[in-house]
C-alpha positions in Angstrom: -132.8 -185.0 59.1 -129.4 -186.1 60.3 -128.4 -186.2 64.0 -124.7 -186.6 64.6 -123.6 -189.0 67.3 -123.3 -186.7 70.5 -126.5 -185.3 69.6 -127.9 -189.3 70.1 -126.0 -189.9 72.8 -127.6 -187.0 75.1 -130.9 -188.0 73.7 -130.0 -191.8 74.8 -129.1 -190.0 78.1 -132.1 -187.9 78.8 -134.6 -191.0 77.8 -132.8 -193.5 80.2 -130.8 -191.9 83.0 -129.3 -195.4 84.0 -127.1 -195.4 80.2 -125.8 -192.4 80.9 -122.4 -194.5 82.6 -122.4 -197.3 79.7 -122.7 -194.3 77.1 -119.8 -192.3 78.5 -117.4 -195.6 78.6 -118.4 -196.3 75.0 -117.5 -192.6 74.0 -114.5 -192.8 75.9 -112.8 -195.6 74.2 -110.5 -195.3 71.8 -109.7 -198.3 69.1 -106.1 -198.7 69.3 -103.6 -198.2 66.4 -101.8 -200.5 64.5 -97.9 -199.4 64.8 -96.9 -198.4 61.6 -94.7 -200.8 59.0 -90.8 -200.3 59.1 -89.6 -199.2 56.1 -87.5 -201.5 54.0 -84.1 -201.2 53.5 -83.1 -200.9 50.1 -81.3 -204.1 48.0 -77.4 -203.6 46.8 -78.6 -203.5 43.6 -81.1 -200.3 44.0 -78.5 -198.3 46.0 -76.3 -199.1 42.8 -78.6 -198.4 40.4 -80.2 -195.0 42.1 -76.3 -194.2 42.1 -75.7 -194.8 38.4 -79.0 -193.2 37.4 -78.1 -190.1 39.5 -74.7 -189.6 37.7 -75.8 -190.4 34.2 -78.6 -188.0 34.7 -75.7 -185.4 36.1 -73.7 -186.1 33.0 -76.4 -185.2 30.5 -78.1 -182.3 32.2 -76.5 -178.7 30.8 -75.4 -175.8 32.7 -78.9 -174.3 32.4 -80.6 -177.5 33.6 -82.2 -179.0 30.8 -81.1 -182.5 29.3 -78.6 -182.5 26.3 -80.2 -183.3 22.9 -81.8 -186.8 23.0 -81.5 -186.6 26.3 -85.3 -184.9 26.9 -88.9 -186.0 27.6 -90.1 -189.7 27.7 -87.4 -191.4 25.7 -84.7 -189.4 27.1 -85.8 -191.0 30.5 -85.6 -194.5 28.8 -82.4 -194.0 27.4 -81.0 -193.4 31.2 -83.1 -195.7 33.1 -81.7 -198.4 30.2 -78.0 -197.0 30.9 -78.4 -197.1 34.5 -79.3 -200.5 34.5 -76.9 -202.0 32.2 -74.1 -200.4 34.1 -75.2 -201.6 37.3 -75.3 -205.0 35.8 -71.9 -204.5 34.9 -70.9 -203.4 38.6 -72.7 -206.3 40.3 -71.0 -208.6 38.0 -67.8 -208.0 38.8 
């Protein structure tokens, strides 16, 4: 038989009157929260890269908005993730 934890607390309480005060303060306190991480801006390079990927992605999608032929499925995603990089190579080269 399982007893959840309010259901032990008044039990506590009605065995030993005098816990009743210690019980409440240990209900009542709350753990505190870690503040949450700040996000990290984004490197030269990724802003480049997310920019070159976007518009050779733009560039081989059809009106209809599928990709061109050899554009499609898994290596279709290679083939722009490889041309995105090598032209932001080129950028950040310059």
């Amino acid at each position: 038989m399982a007893i959840s934890n309010d259901q032990l607390l008044a039990l506590l309480g009605a065995m030993n009157p005098e816990l009743v005060p210690v019980l409440a303060l240990l209900t009542s306190q709350e753990e505190p929260q870690e503040a949450p991480k700040p996000k990290r801006k984004p490197s030269a390079y990724n802003r480049a890269y997310s920019r070159n990927y976007k518009a050779i992605k733009a560039k081989h999608t059809l009106k209809n908005g599928k990709m061109a032929k050899g554009w499609s499925g898994k290596k279709g995603h290679m083939r722009i993730l490889e041309a995105a990089h090598k032209q932001t190579r080129k950028e950040m080269n310059k």
